[in-house]
N, C-alpha and C positions, 0 to 999 in steps of 0.2 A: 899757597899750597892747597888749602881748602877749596879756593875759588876755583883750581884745574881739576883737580880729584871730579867736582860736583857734576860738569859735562862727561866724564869718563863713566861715571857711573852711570849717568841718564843714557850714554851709547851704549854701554854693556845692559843695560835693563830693556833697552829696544829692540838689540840683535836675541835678547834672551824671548822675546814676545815675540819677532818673526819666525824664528825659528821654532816657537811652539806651538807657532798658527799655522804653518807651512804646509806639513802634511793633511792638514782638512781641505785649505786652499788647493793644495797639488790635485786631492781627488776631485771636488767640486768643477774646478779647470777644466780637470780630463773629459768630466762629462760633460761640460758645455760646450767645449771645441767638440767632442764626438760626435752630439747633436747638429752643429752646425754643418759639418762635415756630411754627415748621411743627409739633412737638408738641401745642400746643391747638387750630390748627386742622386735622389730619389726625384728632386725636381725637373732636374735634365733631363733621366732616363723615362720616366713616366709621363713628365707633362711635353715631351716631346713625339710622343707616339704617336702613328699613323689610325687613324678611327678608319677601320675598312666596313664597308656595309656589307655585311657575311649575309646567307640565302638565306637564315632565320630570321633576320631583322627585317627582311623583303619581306618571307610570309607572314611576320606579327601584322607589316602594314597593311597587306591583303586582306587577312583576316580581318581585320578592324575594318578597312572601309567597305566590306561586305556585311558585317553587322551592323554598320550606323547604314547603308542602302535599304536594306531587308528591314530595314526599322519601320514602322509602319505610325502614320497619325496617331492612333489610337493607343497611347500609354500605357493605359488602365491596364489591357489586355496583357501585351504580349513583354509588362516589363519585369515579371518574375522572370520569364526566357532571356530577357535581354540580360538583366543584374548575371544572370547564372554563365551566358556566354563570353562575359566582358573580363567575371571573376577567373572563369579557366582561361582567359588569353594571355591579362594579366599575371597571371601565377606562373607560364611558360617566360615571361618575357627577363633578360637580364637587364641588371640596373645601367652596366658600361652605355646600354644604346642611348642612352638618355641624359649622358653626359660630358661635358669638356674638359676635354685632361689637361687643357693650360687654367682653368678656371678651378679645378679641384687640384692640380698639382702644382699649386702657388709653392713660395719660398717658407712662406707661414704654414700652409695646409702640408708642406713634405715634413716641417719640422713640429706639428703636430702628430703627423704619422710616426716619427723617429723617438718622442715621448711615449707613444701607445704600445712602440715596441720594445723599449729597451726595460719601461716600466711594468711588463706582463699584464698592462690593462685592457689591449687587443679589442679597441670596441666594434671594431667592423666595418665601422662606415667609410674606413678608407684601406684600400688594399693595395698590392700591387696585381697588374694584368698582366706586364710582357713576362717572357721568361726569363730573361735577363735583371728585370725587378727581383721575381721570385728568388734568384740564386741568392743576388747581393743581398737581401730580407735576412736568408736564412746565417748568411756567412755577419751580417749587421747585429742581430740578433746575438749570437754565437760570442762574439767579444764584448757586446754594448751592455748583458743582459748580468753579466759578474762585475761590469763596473760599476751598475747602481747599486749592486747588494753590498761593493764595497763601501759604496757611499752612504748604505742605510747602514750598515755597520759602526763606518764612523762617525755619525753623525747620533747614530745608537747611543755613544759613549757619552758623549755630548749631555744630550735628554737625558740619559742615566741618570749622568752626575748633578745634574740641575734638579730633579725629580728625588734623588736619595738627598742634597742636602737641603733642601726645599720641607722633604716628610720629615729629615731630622731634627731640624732648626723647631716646626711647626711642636713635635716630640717635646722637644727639652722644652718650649714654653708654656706646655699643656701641664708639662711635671711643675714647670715652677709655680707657675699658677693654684695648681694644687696643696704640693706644699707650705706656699704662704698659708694656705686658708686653712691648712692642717693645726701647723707646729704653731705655738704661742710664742711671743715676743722674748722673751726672756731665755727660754730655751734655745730658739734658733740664734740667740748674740753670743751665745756662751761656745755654740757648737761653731759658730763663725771665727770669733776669736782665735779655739782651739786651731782648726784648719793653719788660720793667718799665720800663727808661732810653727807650725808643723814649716808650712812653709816658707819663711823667712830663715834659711838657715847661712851659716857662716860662709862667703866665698873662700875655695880651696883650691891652693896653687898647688899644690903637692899631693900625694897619697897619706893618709892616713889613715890610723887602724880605727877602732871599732872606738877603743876608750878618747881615742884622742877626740874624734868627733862629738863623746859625750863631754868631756872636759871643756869643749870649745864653749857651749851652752851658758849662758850666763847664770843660769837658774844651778847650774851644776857647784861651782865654786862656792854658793852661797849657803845648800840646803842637798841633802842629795836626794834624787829623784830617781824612781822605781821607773825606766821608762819600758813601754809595750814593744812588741816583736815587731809591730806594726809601726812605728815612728821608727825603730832603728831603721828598720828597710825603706822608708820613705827619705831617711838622712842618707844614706847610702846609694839611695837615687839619683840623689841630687849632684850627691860627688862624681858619680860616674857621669852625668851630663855636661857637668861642668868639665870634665878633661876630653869626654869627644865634642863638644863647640869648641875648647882651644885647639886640638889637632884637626878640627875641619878649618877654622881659619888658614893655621898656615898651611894647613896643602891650599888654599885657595889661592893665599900671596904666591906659592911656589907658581901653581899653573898661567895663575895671570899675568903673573911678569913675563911669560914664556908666549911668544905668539903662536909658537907651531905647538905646544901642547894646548892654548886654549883652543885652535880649532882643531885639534884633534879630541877635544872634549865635548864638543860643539856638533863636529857630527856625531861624536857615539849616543849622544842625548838626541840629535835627531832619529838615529836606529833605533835607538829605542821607543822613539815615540812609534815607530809604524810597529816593533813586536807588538806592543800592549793594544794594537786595533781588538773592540770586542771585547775587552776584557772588565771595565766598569759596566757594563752589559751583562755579562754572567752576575756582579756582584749586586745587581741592583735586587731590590725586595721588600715592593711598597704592596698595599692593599691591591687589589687586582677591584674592588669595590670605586677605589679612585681611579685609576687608570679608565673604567668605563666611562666616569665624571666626564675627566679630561675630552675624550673623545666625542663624547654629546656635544659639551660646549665647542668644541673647536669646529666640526660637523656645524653646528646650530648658526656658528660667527660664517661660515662658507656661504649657507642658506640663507640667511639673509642677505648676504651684498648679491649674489649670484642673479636673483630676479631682475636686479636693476637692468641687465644687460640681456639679458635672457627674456623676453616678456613672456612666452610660452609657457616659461615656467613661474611656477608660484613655492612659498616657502617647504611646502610637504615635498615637490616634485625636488625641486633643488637640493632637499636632504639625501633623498633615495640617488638622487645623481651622484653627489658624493661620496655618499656613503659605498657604492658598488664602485667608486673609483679608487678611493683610499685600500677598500681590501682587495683589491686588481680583480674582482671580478668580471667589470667592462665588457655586459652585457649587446652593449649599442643601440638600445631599446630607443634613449635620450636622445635624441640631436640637437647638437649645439648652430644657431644661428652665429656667432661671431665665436670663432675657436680661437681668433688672432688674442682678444683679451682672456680667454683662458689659459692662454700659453705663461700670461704675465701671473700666473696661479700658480708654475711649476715647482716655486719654491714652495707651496701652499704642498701642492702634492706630496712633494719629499716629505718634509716635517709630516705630513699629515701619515705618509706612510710608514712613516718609524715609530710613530706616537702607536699605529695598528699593532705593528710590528711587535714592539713592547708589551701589550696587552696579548699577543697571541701567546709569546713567548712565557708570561707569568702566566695566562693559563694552561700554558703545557708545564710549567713546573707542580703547579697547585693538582693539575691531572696525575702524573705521574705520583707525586705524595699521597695523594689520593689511592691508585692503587697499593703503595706501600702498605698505608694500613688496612686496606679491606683482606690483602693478600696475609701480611701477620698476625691478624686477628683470625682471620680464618685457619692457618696454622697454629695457632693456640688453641683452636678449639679445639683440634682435630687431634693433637700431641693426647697422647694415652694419660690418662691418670694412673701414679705410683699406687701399687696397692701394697700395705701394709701386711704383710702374716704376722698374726702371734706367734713368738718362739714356740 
């Protein structure tokens, strides 16, 4: 009996784990098929495009081969004229003439584009031209750009919870630490003891009143003891725990034995899991001092590997790259020689943008508290002082 029981429980512990991993998996999915999705068609539609030489692209070349003609031997002379005519030819000229939309509209380079957009980091360097791009962009945008935040969302919850019991665990070993070095030997065995007897009390099948649970006590029978408001309520704890773990058992045997109630238990715990997106997110509430920590180091660990592949850039460059990616500012200043091994970053981004994300978010709570007090303190001031009259 033991030995069937043991497999039944290891499948009911595994459908209990997919099913709780399911809806992170489900959003994660969505965004990666989305990505790959606007990948072949921004690929198609753009790196198939006709390159027509328009009558400005004529006159740039005109203009050009009439300044390198008129260029004359003599350098020295005429090449402040020259720097200043080459600067204005350049400044008219568009980037499209000088480039090949099968060579920048690769399968990699579309689904780089498709990360810049759905992530609001927009760095520029790669756009759409037809009009036909432009529409799908905005309609891609439009659906792509709420499923990342779903995805920062839930994935928010995540870091939350990792981050709140991470500071709590770090908490309780800082008190204990202290404590030890506080309280003396003798005193902390006695208050330990006490605890152990508080809690070590009688298992109870039944209800019982108030006297019966002091009767149970073995110290009672022998001696009678004055006991505090505060053990009664902690004996009375006890009993009540002890009768809802028996009545949560058997609803358990009830639904388990039952296949169509346990899957109908099965999805309302999975609805429940999509209510509560967000909501360890609200609860979280660590130092906003650590949260910056976190974000240098993680910024610091990018900046280092980043060079390896990037030679252009060096550890300072690579920070600033980041760092204006993580918060989607995505200026386009940077350009990246191999964008194919930054894409293998994407997961880096996400993380990296919910870690922002999280720190924005605690300094807009620490902001807002902030004005609380500056605004009630200045309402105290301003509140009238009572004046007393003498009768």
């Amino acid at each position: 009996m033991a030995s069937t029981s043991q497999p039944l429980r290891g499948k009911r512990a595994c459908k209990k784990i997919f099913w709780a991993v399911f809806p992170h998996a489900c959003f994660i999915l969505s965004l990666v098929i989305y990505a790959f999705l606007g990948a072949f068609m921004f690929s198609h539609i753009e790196g198939n495009r006709k390159v027509n030489s328009s009558e400005e692209y004529r006159k740039f070349l005109q203009n050009l081969w009439y300044i390198s003609r008129n260029l004359s031997d003599n350098m020295t002379e005429n090449e402040e004229m020259f720097k200043q005519k080459i600067h204005k030819l350049l400044s008219e000229a568009e980037r499209d003439w000088f480039v090949n939309p099968k060579e920048k509209w690769t399968f990699f380079g579309s689904l780089f584009f498709c990360c810049t957009v759905f992530t609001t980091v927009g760095y520029g360097n790669t756009y759409p031209v037809t009009r036909t791009g432009k529409y799908l962009c905005m309609l891609y945008a439009l659906f792509g750009i709420p499923l990342m935040f779903l995805v920062l969302t839930d994935m928010g919850d995540i870091l939350a919870t990792v981050l709140s019991k991470s500071y709590n665990e770090f908490r309780k070993l800082q008190s204990k630490i202290l404590a030890s070095k506080l309280c003396s030997g003798s005193t902390c065995n006695k208050e330990v003891e006490l605890k152990r007897r508080a809690q070590s009390k009688v298992v109870i099948s039944e209800p019982l009143t108030i006297m019966e649970v002091l009767r149970s006590q073995p110290g009672v029978k022998r001696k009678p003891i004055k006991y505090h408001n505060a053990e009664i309520f902690e004996m009375l704890i006890a009993r009540e725990n002890e009768h809802t773990k028996l009545t949560r058992n058997k609803s358990i045997e009830r639904w388990s034995s039952c296949p169509e109630l346990a899957r109908g238990k099965t999805m309302s715990r999975v609805i429940e899991n999509f209510d509560k997106i967000g909501k360890q997110l609200e609860k979280l509430d660590v130092p906003i001092v650590l949260m910056v920590l976190v974000i240098f180091v993680y910024i610091s660990c990018a900046a280092a590997i980043l060079p390896h592949w990037e030679t252009r850039l060096d550890f300072q460059e690579a920070f600033y790259f980041c760092f204006i990616t993580l918060t989607t500012i995505g200026f386009g200043d940077t350009q990246l020689e191999h964008p194919k091994f930054f894409l293998f970053f994407s997961l880096y981004i996400i993380i990296g943008m919910e870690i922002v994300f999280i720190a924005f978010k605690l300094g807009q709570d620490r902001l807002i508290g902030l004005y609380k007090k500056v605004i009630s303190f200045c309402g105290e001031k301003k509140m009238p002082s009572k004046k007393i009259y003498p009768k």
